[in-house]
N, CA, C and O atoms as a GROMACS GRO file, in nm:
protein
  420
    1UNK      N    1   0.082  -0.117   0.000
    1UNK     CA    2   0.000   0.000   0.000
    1UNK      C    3   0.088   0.125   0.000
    1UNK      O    4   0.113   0.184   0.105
    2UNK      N    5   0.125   0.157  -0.097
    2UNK     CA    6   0.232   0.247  -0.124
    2UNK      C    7   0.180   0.371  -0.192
    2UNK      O    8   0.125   0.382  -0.302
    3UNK      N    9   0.207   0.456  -0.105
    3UNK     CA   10   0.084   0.601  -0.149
    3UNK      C   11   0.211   0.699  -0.232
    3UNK      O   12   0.297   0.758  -0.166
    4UNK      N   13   0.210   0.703  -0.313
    4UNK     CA   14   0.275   0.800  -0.446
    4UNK      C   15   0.208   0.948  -0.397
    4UNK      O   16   0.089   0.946  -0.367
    5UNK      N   17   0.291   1.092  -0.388
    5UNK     CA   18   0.234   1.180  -0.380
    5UNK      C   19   0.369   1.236  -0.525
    5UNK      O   20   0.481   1.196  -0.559
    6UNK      N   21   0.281   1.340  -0.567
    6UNK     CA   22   0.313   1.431  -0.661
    6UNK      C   23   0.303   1.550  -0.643
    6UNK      O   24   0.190   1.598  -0.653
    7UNK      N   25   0.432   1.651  -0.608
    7UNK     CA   26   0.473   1.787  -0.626
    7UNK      C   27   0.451   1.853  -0.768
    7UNK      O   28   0.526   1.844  -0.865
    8UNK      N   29   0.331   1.920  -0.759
    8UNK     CA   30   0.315   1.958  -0.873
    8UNK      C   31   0.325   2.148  -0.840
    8UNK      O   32   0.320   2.212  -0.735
    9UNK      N   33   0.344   2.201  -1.020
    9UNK     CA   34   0.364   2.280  -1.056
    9UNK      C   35   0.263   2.413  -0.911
    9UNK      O   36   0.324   2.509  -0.864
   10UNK      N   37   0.136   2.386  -0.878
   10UNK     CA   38   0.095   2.492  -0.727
   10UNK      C   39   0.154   2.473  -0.633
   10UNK      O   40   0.166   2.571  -0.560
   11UNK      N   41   0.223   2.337  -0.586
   11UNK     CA   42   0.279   2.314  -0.427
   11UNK      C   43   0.420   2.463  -0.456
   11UNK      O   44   0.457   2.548  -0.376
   12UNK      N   45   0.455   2.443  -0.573
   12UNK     CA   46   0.557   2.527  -0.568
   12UNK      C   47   0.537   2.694  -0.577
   12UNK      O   48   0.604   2.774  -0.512
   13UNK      N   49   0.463   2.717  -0.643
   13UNK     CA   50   0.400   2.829  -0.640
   13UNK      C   51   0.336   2.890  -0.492
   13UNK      O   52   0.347   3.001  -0.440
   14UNK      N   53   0.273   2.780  -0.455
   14UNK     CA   54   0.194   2.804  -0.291
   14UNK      C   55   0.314   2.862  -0.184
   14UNK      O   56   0.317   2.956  -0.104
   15UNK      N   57   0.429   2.739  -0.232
   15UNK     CA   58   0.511   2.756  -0.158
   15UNK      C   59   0.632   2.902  -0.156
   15UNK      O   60   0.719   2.926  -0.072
   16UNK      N   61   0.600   2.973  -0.268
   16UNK     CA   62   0.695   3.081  -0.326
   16UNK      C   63   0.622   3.216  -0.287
   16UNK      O   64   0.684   3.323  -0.290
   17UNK      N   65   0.445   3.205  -0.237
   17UNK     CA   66   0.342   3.312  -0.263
   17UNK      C   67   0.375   3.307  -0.085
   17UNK      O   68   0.391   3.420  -0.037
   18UNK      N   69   0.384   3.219  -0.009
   18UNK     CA   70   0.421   3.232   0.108
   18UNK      C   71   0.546   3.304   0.132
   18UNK      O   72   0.543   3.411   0.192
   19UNK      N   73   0.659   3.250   0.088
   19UNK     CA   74   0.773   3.311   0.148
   19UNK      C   75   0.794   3.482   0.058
   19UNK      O   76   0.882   3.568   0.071
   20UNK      N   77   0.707   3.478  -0.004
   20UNK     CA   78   0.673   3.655  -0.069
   20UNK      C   79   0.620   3.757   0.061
   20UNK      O   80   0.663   3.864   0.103
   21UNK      N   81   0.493   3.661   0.106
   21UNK     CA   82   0.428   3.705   0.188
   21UNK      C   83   0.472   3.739   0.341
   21UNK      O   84   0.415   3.821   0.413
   22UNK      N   85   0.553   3.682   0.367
   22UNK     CA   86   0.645   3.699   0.459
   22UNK      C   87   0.738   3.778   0.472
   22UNK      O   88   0.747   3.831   0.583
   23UNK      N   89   0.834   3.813   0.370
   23UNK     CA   90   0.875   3.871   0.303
   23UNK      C   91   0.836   4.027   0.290
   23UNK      O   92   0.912   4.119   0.321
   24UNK      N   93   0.757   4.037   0.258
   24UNK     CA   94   0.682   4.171   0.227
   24UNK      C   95   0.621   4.222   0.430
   24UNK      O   96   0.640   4.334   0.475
   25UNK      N   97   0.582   4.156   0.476
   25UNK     CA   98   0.534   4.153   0.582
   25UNK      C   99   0.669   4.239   0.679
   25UNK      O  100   0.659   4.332   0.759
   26UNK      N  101   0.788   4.166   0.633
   26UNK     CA  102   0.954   4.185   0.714
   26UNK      C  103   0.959   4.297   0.688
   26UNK      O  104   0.966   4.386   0.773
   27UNK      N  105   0.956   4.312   0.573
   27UNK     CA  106   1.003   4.489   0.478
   27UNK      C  107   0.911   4.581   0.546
   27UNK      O  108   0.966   4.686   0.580
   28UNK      N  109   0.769   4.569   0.580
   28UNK     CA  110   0.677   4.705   0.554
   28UNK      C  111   0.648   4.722   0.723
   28UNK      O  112   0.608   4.829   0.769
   29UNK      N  113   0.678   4.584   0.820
   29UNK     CA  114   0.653   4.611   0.903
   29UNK      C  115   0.771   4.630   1.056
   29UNK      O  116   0.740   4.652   1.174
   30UNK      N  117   0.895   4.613   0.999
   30UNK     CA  118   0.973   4.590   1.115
   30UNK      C  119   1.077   4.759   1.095
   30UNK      O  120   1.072   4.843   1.006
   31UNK      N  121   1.141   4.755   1.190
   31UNK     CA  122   1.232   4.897   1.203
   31UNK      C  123   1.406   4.863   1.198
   31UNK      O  124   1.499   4.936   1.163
   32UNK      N  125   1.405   4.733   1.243
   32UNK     CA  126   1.543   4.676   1.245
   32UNK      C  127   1.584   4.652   1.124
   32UNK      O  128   1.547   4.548   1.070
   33UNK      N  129   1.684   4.756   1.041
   33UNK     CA  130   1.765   4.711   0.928
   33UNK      C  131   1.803   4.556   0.866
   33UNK      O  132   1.796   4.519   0.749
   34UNK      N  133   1.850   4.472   1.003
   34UNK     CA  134   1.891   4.348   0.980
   34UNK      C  135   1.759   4.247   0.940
   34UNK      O  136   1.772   4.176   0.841
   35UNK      N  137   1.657   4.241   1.002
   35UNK     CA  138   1.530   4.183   0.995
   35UNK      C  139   1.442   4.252   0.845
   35UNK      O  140   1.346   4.185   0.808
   36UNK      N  141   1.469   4.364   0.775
   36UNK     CA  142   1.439   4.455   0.626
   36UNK      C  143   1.533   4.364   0.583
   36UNK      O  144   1.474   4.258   0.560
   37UNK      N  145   1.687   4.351   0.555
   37UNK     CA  146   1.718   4.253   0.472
   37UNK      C  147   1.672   4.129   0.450
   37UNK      O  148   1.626   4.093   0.342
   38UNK      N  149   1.683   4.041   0.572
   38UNK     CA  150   1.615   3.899   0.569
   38UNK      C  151   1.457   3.907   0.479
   38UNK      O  152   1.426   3.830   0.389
   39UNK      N  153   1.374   4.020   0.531
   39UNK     CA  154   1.262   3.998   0.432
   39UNK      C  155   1.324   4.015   0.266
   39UNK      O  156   1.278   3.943   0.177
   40UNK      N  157   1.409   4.097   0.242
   40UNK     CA  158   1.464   4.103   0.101
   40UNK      C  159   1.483   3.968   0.019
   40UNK      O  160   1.445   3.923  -0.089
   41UNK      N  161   1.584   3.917   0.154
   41UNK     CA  162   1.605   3.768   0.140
   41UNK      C  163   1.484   3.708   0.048
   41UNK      O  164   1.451   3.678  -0.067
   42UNK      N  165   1.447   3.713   0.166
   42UNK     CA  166   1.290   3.600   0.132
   42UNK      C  167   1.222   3.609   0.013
   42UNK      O  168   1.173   3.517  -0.052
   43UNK      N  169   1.222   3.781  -0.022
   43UNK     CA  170   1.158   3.781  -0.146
   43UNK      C  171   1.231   3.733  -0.270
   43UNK      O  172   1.173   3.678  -0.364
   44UNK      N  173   1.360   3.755  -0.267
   44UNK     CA  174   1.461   3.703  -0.356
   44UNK      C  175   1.473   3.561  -0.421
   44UNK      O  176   1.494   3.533  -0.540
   45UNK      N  177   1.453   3.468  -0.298
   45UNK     CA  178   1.426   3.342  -0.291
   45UNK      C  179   1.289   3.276  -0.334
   45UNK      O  180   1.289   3.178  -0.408
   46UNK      N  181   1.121   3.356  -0.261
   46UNK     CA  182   1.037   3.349  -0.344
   46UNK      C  183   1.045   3.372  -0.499
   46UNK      O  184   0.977   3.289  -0.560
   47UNK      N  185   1.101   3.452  -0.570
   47UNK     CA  186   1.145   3.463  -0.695
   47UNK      C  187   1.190   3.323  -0.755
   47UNK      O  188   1.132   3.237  -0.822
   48UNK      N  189   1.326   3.336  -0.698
   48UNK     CA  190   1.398   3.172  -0.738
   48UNK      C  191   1.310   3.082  -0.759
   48UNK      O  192   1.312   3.034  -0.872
   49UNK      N  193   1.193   3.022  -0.647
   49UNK     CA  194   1.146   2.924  -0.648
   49UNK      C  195   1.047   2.936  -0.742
   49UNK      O  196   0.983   2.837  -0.778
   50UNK      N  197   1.025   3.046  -0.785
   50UNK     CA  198   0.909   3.075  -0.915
   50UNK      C  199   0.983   3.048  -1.044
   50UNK      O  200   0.914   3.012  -1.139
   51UNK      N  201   1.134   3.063  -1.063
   51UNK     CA  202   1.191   3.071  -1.157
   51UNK      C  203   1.234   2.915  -1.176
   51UNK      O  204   1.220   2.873  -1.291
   52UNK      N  205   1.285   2.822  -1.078
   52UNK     CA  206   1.278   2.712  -1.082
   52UNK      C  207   1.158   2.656  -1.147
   52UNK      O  208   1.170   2.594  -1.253
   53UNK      N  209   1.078   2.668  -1.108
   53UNK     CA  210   0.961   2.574  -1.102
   53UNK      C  211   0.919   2.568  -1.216
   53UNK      O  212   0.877   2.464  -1.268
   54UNK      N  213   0.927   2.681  -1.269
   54UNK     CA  214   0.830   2.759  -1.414
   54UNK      C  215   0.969   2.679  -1.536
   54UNK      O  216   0.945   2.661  -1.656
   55UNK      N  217   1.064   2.652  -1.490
   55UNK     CA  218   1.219   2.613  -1.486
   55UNK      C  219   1.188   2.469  -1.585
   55UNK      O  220   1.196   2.441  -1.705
   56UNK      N  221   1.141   2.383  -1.434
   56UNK     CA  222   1.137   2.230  -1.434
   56UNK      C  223   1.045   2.232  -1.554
   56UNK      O  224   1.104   2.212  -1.660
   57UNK      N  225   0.901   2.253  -1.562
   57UNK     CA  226   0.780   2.246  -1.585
   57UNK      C  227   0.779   2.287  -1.773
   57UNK      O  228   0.713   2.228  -1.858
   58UNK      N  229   0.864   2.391  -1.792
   58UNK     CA  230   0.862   2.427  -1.920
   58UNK      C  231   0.983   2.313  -1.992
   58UNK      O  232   0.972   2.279  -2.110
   59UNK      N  233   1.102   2.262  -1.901
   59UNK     CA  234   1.177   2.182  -1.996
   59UNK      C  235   1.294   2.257  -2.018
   59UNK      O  236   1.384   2.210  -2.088
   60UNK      N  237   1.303   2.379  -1.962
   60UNK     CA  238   1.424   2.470  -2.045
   60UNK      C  239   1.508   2.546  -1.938
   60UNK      O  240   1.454   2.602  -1.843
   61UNK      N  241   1.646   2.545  -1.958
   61UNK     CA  242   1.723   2.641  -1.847
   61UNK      C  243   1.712   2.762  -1.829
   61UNK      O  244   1.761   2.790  -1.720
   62UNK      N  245   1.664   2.865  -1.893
   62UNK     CA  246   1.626   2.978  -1.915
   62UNK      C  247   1.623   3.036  -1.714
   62UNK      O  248   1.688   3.122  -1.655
   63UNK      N  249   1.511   2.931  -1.664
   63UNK     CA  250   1.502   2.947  -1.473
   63UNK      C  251   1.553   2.960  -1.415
   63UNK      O  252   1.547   3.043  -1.325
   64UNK      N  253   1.687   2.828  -1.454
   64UNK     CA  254   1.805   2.824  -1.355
   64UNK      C  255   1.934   2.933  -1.403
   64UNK      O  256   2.021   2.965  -1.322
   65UNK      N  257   1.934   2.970  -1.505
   65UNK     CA  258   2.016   3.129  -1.512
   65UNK      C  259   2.011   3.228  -1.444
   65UNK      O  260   2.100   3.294  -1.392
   66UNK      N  261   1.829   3.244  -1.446
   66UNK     CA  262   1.784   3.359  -1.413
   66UNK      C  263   1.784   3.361  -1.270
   66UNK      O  264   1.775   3.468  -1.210
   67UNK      N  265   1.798   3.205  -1.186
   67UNK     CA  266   1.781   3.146  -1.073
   67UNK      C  267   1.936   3.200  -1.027
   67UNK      O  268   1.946   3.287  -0.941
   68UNK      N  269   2.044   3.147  -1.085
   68UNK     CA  270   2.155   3.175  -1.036
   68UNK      C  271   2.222   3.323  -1.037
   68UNK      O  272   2.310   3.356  -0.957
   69UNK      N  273   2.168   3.407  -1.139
   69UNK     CA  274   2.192   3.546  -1.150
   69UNK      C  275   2.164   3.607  -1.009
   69UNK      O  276   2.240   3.672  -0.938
   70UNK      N  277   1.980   3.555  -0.980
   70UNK     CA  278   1.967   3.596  -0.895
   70UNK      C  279   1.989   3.591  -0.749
   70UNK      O  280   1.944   3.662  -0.659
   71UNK      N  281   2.087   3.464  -0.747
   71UNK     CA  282   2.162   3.437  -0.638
   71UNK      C  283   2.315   3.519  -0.620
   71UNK      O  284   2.376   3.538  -0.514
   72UNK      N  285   2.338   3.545  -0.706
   72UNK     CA  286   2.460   3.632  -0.741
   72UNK      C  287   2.458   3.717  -0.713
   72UNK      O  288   2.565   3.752  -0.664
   73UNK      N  289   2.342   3.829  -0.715
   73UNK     CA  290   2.295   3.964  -0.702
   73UNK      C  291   2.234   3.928  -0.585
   73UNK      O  292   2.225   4.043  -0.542
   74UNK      N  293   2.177   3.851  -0.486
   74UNK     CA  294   2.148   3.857  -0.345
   74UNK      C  295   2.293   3.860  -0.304
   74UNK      O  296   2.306   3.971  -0.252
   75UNK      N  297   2.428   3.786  -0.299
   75UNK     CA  298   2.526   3.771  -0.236
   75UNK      C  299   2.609   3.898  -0.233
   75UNK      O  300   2.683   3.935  -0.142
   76UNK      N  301   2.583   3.961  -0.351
   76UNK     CA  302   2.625   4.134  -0.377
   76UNK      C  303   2.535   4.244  -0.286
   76UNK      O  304   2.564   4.350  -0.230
   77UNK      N  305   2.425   4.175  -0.296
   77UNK     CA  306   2.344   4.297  -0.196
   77UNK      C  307   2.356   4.296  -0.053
   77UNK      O  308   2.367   4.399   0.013
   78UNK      N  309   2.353   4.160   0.004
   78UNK     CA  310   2.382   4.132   0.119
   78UNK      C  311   2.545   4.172   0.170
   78UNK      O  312   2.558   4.211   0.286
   79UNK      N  313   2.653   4.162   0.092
   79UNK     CA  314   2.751   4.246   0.177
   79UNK      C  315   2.760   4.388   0.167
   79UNK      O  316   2.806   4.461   0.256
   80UNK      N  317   2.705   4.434   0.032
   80UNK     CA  318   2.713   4.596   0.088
   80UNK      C  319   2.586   4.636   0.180
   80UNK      O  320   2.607   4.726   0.262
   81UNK      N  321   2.461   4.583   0.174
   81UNK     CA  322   2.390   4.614   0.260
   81UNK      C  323   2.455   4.619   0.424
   81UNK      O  324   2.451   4.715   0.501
   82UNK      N  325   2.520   4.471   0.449
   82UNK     CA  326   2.577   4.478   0.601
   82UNK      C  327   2.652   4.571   0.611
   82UNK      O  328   2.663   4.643   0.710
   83UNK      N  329   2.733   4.585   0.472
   83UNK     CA  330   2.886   4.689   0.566
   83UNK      C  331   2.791   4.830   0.528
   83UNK      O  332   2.848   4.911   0.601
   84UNK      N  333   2.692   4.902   0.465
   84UNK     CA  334   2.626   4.987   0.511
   84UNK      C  335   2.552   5.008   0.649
   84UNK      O  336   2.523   5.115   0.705
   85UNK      N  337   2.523   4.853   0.696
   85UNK     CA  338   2.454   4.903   0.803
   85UNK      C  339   2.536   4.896   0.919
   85UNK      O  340   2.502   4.952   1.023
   86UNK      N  341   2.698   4.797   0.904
   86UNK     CA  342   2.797   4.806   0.992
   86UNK      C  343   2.795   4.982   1.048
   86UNK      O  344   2.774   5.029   1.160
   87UNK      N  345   2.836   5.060   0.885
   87UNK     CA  346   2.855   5.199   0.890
   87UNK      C  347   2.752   5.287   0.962
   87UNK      O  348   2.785   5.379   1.037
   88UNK      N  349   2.634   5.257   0.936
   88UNK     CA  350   2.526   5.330   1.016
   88UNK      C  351   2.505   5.312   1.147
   88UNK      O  352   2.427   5.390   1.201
   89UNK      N  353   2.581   5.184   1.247
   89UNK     CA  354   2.560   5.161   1.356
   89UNK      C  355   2.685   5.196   1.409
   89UNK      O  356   2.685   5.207   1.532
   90UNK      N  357   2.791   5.216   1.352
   90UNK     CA  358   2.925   5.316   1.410
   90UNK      C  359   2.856   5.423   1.439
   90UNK      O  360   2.837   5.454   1.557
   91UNK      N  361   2.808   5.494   1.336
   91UNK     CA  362   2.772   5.648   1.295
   91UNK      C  363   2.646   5.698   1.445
   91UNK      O  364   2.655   5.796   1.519
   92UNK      N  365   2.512   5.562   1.448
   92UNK     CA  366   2.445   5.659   1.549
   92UNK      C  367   2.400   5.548   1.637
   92UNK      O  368   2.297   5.568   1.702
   93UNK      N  369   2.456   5.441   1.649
   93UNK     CA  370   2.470   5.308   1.738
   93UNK      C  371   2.314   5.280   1.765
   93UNK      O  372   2.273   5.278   1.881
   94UNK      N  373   2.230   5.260   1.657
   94UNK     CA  374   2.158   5.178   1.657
   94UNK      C  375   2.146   5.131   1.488
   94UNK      O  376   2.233   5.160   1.406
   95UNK      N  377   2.047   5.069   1.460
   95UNK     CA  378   2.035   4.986   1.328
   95UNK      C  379   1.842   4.985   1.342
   95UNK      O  380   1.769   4.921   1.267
   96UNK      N  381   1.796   5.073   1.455
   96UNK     CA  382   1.684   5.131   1.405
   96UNK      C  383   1.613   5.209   1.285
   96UNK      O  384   1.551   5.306   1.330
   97UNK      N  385   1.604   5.197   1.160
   97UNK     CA  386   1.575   5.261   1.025
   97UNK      C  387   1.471   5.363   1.057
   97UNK      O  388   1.445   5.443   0.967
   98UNK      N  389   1.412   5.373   1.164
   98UNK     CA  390   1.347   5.512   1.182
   98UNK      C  391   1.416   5.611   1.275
   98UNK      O  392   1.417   5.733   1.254
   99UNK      N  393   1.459   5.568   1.351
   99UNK     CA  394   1.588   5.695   1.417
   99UNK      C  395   1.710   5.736   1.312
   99UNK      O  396   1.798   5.803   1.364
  100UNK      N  397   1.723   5.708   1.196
  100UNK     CA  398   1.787   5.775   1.115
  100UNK      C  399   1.733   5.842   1.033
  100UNK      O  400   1.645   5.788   0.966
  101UNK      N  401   1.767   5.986   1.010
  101UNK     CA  402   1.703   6.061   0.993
  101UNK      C  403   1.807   6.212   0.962
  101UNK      O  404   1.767   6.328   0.957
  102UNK      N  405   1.905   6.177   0.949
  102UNK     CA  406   1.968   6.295   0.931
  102UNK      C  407   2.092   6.254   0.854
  102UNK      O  408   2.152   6.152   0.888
  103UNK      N  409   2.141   6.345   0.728
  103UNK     CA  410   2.225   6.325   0.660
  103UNK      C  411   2.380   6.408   0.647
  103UNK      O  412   2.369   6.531   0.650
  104UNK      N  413   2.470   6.373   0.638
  104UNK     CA  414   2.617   6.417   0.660
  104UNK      C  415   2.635   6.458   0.511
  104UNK      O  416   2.591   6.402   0.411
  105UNK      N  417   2.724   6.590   0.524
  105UNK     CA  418   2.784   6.565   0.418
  105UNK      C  419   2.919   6.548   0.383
  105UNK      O  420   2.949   6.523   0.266
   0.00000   0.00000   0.00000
């Protein structure tokens, strides 16, 4: 009695509309710089898994390019993002994005 399940083309989608949603949730609702990236994250990765999927399903690499580009360009955003926010927490020792508020020149 061997029950076969099949990952089809919505589990992945379901699963990509979630970590969007989350995602978007990190960005619009938190104040901590570090916790705004991670939602970036997330959305980045919801992407991927849309680009995969749409990837597998069509037959063609076109996904996983666009999949790995966009892993390339998260790993670029994520260190200048930190060493910006390294810099902003020298500058007024927090990493609160609403207590900054004033610009140097």
């Amino acid at each position: 009695m061997e029950q076969l399940t099949h990952i089809g083309l919505n589990h992945y989608l379901t699963i990509s509309a979630f970590l969007l949603g989350f995602g978007l949730f990190a960005v619009m609702t938190r104040k901590n710089a570090i916790v705004i990236l991670m939602g970036v994250e997330l959305i980045l990765n919801a992407a991927n898994i849309n680009f995969l999927a749409f990837s597998k399903y069509n037959g063609d690499m076109a996904g996983v390019m666009f999949s790995l580009f966009v892993i390339v360009l998260a790993a670029a955003e994520a260190a200048i993002a930190l060493a910006i926010v390294i810099n902003i927490f020298k500058l007024f020792r927090s990493v609160d994005v609403s207590s900054i508020d004033t610009l140097k020149e």
